[in-house]
N, C-alpha and C positions, 0 to 999 in steps of 0.2 A: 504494500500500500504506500503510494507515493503522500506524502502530508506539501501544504506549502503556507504561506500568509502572505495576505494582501498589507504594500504600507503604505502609505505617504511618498511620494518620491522626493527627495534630497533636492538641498537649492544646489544650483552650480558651484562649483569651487574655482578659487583663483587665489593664485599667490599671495598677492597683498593679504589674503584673511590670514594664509597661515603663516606669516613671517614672524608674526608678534611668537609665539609657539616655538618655531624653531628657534628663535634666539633665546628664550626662557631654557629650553631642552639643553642649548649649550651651557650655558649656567651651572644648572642642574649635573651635567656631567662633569664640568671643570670643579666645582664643589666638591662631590662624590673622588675625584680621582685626588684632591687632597687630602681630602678624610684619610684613605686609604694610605696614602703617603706614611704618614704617621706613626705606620707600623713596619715591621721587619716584613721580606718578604713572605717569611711561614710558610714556606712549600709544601711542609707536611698535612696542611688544613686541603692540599688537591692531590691527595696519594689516597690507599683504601685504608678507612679506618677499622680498626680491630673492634672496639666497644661498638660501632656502627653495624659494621660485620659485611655492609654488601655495596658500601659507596664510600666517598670522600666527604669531611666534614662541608664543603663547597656543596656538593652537590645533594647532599640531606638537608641542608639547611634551607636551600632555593629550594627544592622539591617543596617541603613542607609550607615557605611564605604563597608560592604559588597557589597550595590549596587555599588558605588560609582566604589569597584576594579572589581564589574562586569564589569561594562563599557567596562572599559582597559584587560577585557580577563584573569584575571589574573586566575579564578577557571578554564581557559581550563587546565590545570596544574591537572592531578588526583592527585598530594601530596597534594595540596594545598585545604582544606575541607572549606567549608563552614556550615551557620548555619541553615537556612533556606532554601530552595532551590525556593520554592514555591513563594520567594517573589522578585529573582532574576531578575531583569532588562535582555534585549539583550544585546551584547555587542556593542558599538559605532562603529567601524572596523568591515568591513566584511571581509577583508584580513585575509586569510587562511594559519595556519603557516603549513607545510607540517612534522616539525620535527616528527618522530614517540613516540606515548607514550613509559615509560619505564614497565609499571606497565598494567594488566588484566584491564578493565571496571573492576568499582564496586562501590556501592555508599555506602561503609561503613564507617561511621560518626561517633564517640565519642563526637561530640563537646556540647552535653546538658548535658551529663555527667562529662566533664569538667568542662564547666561552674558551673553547680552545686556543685563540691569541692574545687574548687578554693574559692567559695563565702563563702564556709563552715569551707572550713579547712584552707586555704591557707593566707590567708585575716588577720584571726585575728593570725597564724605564722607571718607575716612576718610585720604586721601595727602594731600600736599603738590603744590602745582603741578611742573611741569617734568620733566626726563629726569635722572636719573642719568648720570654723564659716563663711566663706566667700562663696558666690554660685562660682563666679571663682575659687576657689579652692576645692569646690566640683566636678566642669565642670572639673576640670584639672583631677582629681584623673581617672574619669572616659573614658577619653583617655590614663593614663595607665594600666586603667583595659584590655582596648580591646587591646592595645600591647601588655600586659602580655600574655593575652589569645591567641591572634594570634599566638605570637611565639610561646608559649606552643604546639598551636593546632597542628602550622607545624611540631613541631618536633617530636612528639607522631605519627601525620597522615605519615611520611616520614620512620614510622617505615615498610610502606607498600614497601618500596625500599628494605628495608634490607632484607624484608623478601623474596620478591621475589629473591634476588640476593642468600640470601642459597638456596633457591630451587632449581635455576639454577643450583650452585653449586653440590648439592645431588639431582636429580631429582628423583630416583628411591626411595630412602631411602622417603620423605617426600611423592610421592604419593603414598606412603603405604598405609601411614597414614592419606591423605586424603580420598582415597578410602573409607579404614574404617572409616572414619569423628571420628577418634579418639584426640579429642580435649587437651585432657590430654597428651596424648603422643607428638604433635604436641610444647603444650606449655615446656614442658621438654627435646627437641630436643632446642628450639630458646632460652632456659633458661642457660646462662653462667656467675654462682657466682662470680666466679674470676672477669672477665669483669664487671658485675655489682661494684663490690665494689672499682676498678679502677674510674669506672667511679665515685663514690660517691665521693671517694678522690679527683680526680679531678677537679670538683663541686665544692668541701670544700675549696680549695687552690684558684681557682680560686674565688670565692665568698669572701673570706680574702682579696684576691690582688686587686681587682674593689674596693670593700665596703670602702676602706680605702686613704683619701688623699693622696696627696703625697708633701712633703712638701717641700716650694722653696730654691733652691741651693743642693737640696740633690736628688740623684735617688733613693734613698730607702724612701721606708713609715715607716713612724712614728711609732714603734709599739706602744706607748702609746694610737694615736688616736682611737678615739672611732669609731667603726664602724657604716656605715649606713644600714647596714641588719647584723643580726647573721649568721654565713656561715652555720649552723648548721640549722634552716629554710629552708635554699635555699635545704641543704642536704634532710630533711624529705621531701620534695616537691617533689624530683625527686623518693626516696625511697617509698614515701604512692601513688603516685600519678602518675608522669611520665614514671618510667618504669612498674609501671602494666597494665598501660591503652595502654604502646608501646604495650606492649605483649600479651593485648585482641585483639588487632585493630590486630596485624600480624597473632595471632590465627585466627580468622574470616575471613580475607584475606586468608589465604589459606584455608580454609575448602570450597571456593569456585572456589582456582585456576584450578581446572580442567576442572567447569563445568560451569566456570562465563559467564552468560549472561545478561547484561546489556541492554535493551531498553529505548530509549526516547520515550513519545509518548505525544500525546495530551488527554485533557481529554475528557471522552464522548467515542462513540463507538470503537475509536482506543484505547484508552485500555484493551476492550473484545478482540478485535482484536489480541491484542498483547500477550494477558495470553493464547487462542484459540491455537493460532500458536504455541506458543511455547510447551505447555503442551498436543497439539492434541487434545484435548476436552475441552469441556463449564465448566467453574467453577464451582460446583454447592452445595459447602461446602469452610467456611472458610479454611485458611493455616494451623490454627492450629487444623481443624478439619479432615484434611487429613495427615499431618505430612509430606507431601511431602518435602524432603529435596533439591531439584532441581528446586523449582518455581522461576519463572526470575527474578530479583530485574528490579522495574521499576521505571523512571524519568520522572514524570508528569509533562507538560508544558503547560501553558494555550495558548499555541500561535503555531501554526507550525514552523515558522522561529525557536523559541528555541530549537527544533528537531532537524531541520537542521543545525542549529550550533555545536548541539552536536554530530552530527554525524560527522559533516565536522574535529575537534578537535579530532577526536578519543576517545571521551569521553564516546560514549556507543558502543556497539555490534553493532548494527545500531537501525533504528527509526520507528514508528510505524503512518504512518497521515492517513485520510481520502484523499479520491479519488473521490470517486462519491458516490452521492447519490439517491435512488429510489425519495425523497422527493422534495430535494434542487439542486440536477444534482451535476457538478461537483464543486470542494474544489476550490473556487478561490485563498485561502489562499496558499494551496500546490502545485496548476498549478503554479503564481508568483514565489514560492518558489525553483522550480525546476530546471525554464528557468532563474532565477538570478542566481542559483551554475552552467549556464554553461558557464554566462560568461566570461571574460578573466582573473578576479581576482577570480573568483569562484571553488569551490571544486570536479565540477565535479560530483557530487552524480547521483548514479543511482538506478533504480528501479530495486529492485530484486526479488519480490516475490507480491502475489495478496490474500487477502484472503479475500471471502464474508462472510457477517453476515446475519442475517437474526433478524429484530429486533424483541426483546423478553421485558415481562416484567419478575420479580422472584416473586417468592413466600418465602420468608422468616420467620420461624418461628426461636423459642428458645424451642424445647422439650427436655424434663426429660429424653428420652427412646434414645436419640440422635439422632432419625431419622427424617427426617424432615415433617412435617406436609403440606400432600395434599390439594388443595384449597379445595377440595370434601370434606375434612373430617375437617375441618376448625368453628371453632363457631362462631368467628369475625373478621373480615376482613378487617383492618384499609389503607386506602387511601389517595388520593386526588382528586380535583377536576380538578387537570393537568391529570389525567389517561384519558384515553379515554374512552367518554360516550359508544360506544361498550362494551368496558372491565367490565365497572362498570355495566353494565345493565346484562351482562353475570354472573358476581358474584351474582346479587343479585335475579338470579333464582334458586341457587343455594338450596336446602331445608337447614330451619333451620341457614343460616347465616344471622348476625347480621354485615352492614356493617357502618362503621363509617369515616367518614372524617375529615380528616385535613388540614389546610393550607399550608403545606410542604413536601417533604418526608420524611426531616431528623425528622419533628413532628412527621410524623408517625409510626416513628423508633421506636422513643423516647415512644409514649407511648405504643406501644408494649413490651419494656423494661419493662412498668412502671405497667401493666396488666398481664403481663404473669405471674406471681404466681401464682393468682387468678382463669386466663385463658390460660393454659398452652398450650389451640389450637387454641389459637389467631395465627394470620396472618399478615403480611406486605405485600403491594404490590407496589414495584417499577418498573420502569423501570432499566435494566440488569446494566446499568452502573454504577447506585449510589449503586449498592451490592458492589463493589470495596472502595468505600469514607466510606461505614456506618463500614467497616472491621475497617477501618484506624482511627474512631474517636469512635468507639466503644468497647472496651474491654469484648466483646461477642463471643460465637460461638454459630455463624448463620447457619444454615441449608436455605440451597436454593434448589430452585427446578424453570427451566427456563421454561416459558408457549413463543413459539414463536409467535409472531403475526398470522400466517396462520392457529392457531390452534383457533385466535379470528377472524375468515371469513374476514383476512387480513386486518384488521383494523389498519393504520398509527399509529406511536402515535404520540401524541403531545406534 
């Protein structure tokens, strides 16, 4: 069941609105990267922590503020990125803000790649070498790691305002350009030296004037005092760092502004659902095995309600839940879901579209020849014992296959991975929807090929 909401459409954007903003944002970031200053660099706050057991003090602590401004709604905000998406809370409030987004759906993130130069390059710019000796003061450091970060992130991810605001601007000239998905040309359109090097100066002056006391009876600083950040740091920050990553994030922002389709969905059959619909047919090759440049970016949620929030927010295109099932009958999760957005504080969401599935298991190989390997022609044919004893009795009449079990799908991935050199006609067999999760955790291309249940004398799965 497709969901969507009617809103208000957005006034146009233009630069002059958001200039006051971006120079606030620089502020904000030139602040935050002195805070930080302050402290030792503390390397060990981005190593694995042992009391933690399964991350770095850096990355539990962002994790956890993240949910926290989930709560309070603050990522219905497309500027506003997050790092995770997967581990995001609902939010507290079902009060639906009606304001219309400024910006396309889109769920294009930089924020691990930030992270990553910040820790790399950024850190030992702008700290001093070694650990701070005190754990509160390691604790401190790593609260202005993540306001560093945060500011940083908004103001890089805010670059999707600007860019949308020139498009509106030149709309013809830029869907030229997207058309041709001429990314080169796109970045040398949004590319202005002058302006950049403004802004660097500006950064450099401002970063002298913060960095520096100001000493009492007198409104001028001291130029003798010593500064608390080199301006020249704060400058290579925004130079290695800030504005190329503004200008990856607006590049890729528009290489989809014509065609952006953003879906939330759930995981499991509504995201077959969701790729089906959109693309007209069954997946049956990785993304980078088709090259299709128009496949929908998708927001996986393990909950329906997340759906519906996203949709209600104008956060996706609309949303993709189950409805009913031949198995389980109707979604109680998305009935609930439905009859709460109509009532008097609710968004209203309607249903605008139906699409059936018919459940399937894949067949996934990894062939040399690129095409994908038929179960017929198959040598071994790794499983589990979750597949349905139909399925698996039908394999293994199969001549000449060799079938093997595992405890998991993703084990069976994995050792499919791990044989295929040896057995280059080895086989996977999942059910349709983990073809979607093994793409996402596997840097493979998979060749599938979809067996629907009615082709296994309608045998459920399980």
């Amino acid at each position: 069941m497709n969901i969507e909401c009617n809103r208000r459409q957005p006034e146009p954007l233009q630069l002059a609105d958001l200039r006051s903003d971006l120079i606030r944002q620089e502020e904000t970031v030139i602040f935050a990267l002195i805070e930080r200053a302050q402290h030792k660099q503390n390397l060990s706050n981005y190593t694995l922590c042992e009391e933690i057991g399964s991350c770095s003090k850096l990355d539990y602590f962002l994790t956890e503020t993240e949910k926290l401004h989930s709560r309070f709604r603050r990522y219905d905000m497309l500027e506003e990125p997050f790092t995770n998406p997967k581990l995001l809370p609902a939010p507290l409030f079902t009060e639906v803000d009606d304001t219309p987004q400024r910006i396309v759906p889109n769920t294009i993130n930089a924020n691990t790649r930030l992270k990553s130069f910040y820790i790399k390059n950024v850190i030992p710019l702008v700290c001093p070498a070694g650990e701070d000796k005190s754990s509160a003061s390691l604790g401190a450091s790593v609260v202005r790691d993540v306001t560093a970060l945060q500011a940083m992130s908004r103001r890089i991810h805010y670059g999707k305002m600007v860019a949308e605001a020139k498009f509106q601007a030149h709309r013809e000239l830029y869907s030229e350009l997207i058309r041709q998905q001429d990314a080169d040309g796109l970045m040398d359109l949004l590319t202005d030296s002058a302006v950049e090097e403004k802004l660097l100066r500006r950064v450099r002056e401002k970063a002298r004037a913060y960095g520096r006391d100001i000493q009492t009876g007198s409104v001028e600083a001291d130029e003798c005092a010593s500064l608390k950040v080199d301006p020249d740091t704060v400058v290579l920050a925004y130079r290695d760092l800030m504005i190329p990553l503004t200008k990856e994030v607006q590049v890729a922002y528009l290489l989809r502004r014509l065609d952006s389709v953003v879906i939330a969905v759930t995981t499991g059959w509504a995201r077959v659902a969701a790729v089906e619909y959109t693309m007209g047919q069954p997946l049956n090759s990785s993304p980078k095995a088709t090259g299709h440049a128009l496949r929908p970016q998708l927001k996986v949620h393990d909950s329906v309600k997340c759906v519906f929030d996203d949709v209600a927010s104008s956060a996706v295109s609309f949303g993709v839940v189950p409805l009913d099932s031949s198995i389980t009958g109707v979604d109680i999760q998305t009935l609930g879901a439905l009859i709460d957005s109509h009532r008097p504080s609710g968004a209203n969401l309607v249903v605008c579209d139906q699409i059936t599935l018919q459940p399937s298991y894949t067949v996934i190989s990894l062939p040399k020849s690129g095409r994908p390997v038929p179960l017929t022609k198959a040598s071994t044919v790794i499983t589990t014992s979750l597949t349905s004893k139909y399925c698996r009795a039908q394999i293994s009449e199969v001549p000449g296959i060799k079938l093997q079990l595992s405890d998991t799908y993703f084990e069976a991935v994995e050792k499919l991975i791990e044989i295929v050199e040896e057995d280059p006609k080895a086989v996977a067999v999942i059910p349709t929807p983990y073809l979607y999760e093994m793409m996402e955790n596997y840097d493979k291309d998979f060749k599938s090929i979809n067996i629907p249940n009615s082709e296994l004398d309608q045998v459920k799965l399980q």
